[in-house]
N, C-alpha and C positions, 0 to 999 in steps of 0.2 A: 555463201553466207548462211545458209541451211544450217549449220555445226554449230558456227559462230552465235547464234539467233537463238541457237538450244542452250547454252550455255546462260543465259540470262532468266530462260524458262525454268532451268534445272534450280538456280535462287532463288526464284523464288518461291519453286517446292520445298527447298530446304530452310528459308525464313521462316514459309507457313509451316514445316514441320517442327522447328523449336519453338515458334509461340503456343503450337499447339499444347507443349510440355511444359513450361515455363513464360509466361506471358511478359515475366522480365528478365530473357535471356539477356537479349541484345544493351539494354540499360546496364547488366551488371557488365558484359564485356565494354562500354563505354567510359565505367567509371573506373576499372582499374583496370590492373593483370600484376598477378601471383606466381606464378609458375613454378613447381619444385624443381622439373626439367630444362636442361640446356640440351639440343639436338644437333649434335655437328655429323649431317651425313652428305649423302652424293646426290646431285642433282638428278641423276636419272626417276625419266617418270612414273616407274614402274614402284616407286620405293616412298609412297607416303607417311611423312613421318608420323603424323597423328595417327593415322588409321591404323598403322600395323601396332602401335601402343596403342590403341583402345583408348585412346585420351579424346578428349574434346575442348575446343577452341579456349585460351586462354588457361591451359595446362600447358602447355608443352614451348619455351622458345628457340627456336628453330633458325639454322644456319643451315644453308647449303650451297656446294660446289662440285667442280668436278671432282670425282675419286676423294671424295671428303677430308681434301687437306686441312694442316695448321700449319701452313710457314709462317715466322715467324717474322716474316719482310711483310706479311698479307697484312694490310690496316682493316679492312673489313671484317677478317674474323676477330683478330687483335679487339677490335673494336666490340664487336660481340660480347665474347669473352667478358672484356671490362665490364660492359654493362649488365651481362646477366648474373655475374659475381655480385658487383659491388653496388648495385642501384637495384635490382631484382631477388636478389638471395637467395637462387637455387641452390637448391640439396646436393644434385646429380648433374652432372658432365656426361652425359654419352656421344661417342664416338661411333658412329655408324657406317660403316660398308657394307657392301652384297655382292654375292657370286657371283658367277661373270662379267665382272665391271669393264666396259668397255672402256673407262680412263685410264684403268690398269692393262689391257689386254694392251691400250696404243701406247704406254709410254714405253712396253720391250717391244716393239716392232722396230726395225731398222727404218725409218723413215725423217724425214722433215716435216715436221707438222707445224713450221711456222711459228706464230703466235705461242701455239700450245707448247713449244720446247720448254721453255723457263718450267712452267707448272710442274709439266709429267715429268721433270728432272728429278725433281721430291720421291717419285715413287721409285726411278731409276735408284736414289740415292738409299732405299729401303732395300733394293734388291743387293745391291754395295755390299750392304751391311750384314746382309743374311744368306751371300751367294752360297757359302757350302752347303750350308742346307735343301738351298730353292736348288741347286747342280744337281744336289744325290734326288730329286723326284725326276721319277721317267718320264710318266705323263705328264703333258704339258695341259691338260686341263687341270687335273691335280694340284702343277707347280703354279699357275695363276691361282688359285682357288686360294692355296698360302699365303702369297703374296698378299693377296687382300686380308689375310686377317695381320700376316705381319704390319702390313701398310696401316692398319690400325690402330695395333699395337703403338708403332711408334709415333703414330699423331696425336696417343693419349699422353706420351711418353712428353712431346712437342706442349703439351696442353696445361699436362704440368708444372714445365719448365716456369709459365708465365710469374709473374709477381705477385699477380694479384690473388693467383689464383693459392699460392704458398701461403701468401697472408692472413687469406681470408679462414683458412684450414685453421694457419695457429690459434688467431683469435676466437675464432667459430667453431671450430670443429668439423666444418664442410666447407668446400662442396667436395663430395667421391669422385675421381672421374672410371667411366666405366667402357669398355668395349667390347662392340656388340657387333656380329655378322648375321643380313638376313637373308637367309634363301628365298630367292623368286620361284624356286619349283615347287617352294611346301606354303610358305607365306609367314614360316618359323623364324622366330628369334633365337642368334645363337650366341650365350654369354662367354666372351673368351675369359673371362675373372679374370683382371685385371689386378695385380698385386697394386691397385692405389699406395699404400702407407709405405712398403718395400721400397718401389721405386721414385718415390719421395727421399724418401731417406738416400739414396745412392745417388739421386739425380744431386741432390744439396751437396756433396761432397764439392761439385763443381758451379749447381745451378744456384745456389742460395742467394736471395734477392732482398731475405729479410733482415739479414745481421742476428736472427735469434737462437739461433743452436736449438734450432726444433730437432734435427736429426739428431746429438747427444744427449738433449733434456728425452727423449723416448725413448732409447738407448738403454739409457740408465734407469729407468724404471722398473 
């Protein structure tokens, strides 16, 4: 119970540490939240989202899972999504994974993982899609390291797809979505730059949710 006992102590260093700066921290996180950031990354513990962006509470809205999916069967992030779009009005969508992900190492292992089949079939289904590539890498630390940024790649790709999220872009102008790898060996953020507009446009060929010919109306500009 020792850990557990610390963890309450640790609050309330850190309460008395923001009243110390701001005497109405906690009133102004009561009466709203803002956020420019949406964060869809990987539950592992080693990977805090706020921390490694320098943000602080009531900046940053925050999803996580294993291997930081978007299915698009998932009602939970589905659900997300809708709200940090359309009731929140984030600017930015980031998609976040990190080197050595364990959701990614188990879903190419030959195994039964039960439960976890369904999920880490999403990441099987990234390696589908990019096998020549991930083949021609020797090292197999290497070929995972890819994986995860392709696995990225196409959950911004998945993130896109959404409705709301097309909608929100025509009428608004945002939100960007962006995908991001972070190293656990350095503590670095690594921008894949994400062709947001590009892959809007190509995904609407087939994805298009709004009836608006945002892909031709930019086109033709």
């Amino acid at each position: 119970m020792t850990d557990y006992n610390q963890v309450f102590e640790n609050n309330k260093r850190w309460v008395a540490s923001k009243l110390s700066s701001d005497a109405e921290f906690f009133q102004k996180m009561a009466d709203s939240q803002q956020p420019n950031y949406l964060y869809i990354g990987c539950s592992d513990s080693r990977v805090p989202a706020n921390e490694i962006m320098g943000l602080d509470a009531g900046e940053v809205f925050v999803h996580r899972n294993i291997a930081n999916l978007v299915p698009n069967t998932d009602l939970n992030v589905m659900a997300v999504i809708n709200y940090a779009v359309q009731h929140l009005g984030v600017k930015h969508i980031i998609v976040c994974g990190h080197y050595n992900c364990g959701g990614v190492k188990a879903a190419m292992q030959p195994l039964d993982l039960g439960l976890l089949n369904p999920w880490l079939r999403n990441i099987r289904d990234v390696y589908r899609l990019h096998m020549d590539e991930l083949n021609a890498i020797q090292d197999e630390h290497e070929r995972y390291n890819r994986l995860v940024e392709l696995n990225v790649q196409e959950q911004c790709i998945n993130v896109i797809k959404t409705a709301v999220v097309q909608r929100q872009y025509l009428e608004k102008g945002f939100p960007t979505v962006h995908g991001w790898v972070y190293d656990l060996r350095n503590g670095f953020l690594k921008d894949l730059n994400i062709d947001f507009e590009g892959i809007l446009h190509e995904i609407q060929k087939i994805y298009d949710l709004t009836g608006s010919g945002l892909m031709q109306k930019d086109n033709n500009q």
